[in-house]
C-alpha angles and dihedrals in degrees: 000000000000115000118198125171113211115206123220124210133159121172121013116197149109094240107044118169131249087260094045091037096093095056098023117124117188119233099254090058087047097045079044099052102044083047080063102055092039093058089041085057092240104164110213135225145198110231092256094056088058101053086046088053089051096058101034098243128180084001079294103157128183127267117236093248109040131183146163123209111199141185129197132210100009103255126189096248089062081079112046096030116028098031095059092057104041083055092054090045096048089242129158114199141165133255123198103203128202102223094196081051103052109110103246095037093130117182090000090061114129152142117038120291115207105216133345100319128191118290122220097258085056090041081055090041100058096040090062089060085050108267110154105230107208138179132278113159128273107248098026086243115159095251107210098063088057126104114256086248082053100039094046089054102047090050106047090034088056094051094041103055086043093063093038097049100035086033094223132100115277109206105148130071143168117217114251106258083355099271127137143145139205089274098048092052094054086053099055082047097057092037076061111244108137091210139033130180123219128180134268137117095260142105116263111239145187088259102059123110106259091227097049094040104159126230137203122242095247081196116073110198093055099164109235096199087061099046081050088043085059098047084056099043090059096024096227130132135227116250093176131039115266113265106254123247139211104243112204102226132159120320110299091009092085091051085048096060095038085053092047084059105033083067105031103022090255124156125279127195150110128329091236096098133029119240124035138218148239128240117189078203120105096284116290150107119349121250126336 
């Protein structure tokens, strides 16, 4: 059995705000983190690679260290602080991008970002170095608690203003908070994506359903009392585990944890809270 840990990250800054604290990871623990898989010869992969790896496309066939590096939401500082070092450490990654959040989004604005995110011309920007822009809803909704008519149009209106607007097939997507159900993954098929990530703190394997594929919390401090605060806020409840993140923590606590799920599919994040949590997503950032 392939095992792959997916790694979950969202914002990546110094000064986070009191919304992105919670799965926020500074700069230094990220630019640690990807050093350490660079120097454990992890190869990584987009989201898409790795699905293509699992089913031998294109003769496509896995490394022996395989590993995906993902961002939610499509925050700003995507731009300014994790492009620049996965650049500099020759790392694809994907990112799963809110079209009603992006900055310039106009009249198709919606839902509530929580701090500057990407506009389209940086969402360009980074796909042409080879950044995977994937779905992630339009509205950031939990969408299994949306009516099918909801739930149709935040999907396919997500996917469709991604590949309008980065002029390239979108066929990838993470589930907003990581939740899904049975009926929301029917859905994302027939919208047409061919993988979805969910959350949960597990590796992501050969036998995983390509649409519930789990990630790891890249921060490790993800806050679990806000993850619950959200639940309540919008009385919903989880059908699938929380993706896992990478936390930024203290000096050699950050490549721990990258390590830890690097090798076991655990969180990841920043140092600023205490316990972290799981994604069922390709490895990645823990839950937005």
């Amino acid at each position: 059995m392939t095992r792959v840990p997916i790694l979950m990250y969202h914002s990546v800054t110094d000064t986070p705000n009191d919304d992105t604290k919670p799965h926020a990871v500074r700069p230094s623990d990220l630019a640690e983190q990807l050093a350490y898989l660079k120097e454990s010869g992890f190869t990584p992969l987009t989201l898409g690679d790795l699905v293509a790896a699992l089913n031998k496309n294109n003769g496509r066939s896995m490394p022996d260290k395989p590993i995906v590096v993902t961002f939610d939401d499509g925050y700003a500082d995507f731009h300014s602080h994790a492009l620049p070092l996965l650049d500099r450490y020759n790392f694809p990654a994907t990112v799963f991008l809110t079209s009603g959040w992006v900055s310039d989004a106009g009249k198709e604005a919606a839902g509530r970002p929580l701090d500057d995110m990407l506009s389209w011309g940086q969402a360009r920007e980074a796909a042409q170095t080879g950044i995977e822009i994937g779905g992630h809803s339009h509205s950031h909704p939990q969408l299994d608690q949306l009516r099918i008519e909801d739930l149709r149009q935040e999907l396919r209106r997500n996917k469709g203003l991604l590949e309008e607007k980065i002029g390239a097939p979108v066929a990838t997507m993470a589930y907003p908070y990581g939740y899904s159900s049975a009926r929301v993954r029917r859905e994302v098929r027939k919208a047409g994506y061919f993988a979805a990530c969910a959350v949960s703190n597990t590796i992501a394997a050969d036998r995983h359903d390509m649409l519930a594929i789990p990630p790891v919390d890249g921060r490790q401090g993800h806050d679990h009392q806000h993850v619950q605060a959200r639940r309540r806020r919008h009385r919903r409840t989880s059908h699938l585990p929380a993706r896992a993140h990478p936390h930024q923590g203290v000096r050699g606590r950050a490549q721990d944890e990258v390590r830890a799920a690097a090798g076991a599919r655990k969180c990841l994040g920043s140092g600023r809270g205490s316990s972290p949590i799981c994604a069922t997503r390709c490895s990645g950032r823990a839950t937005r």
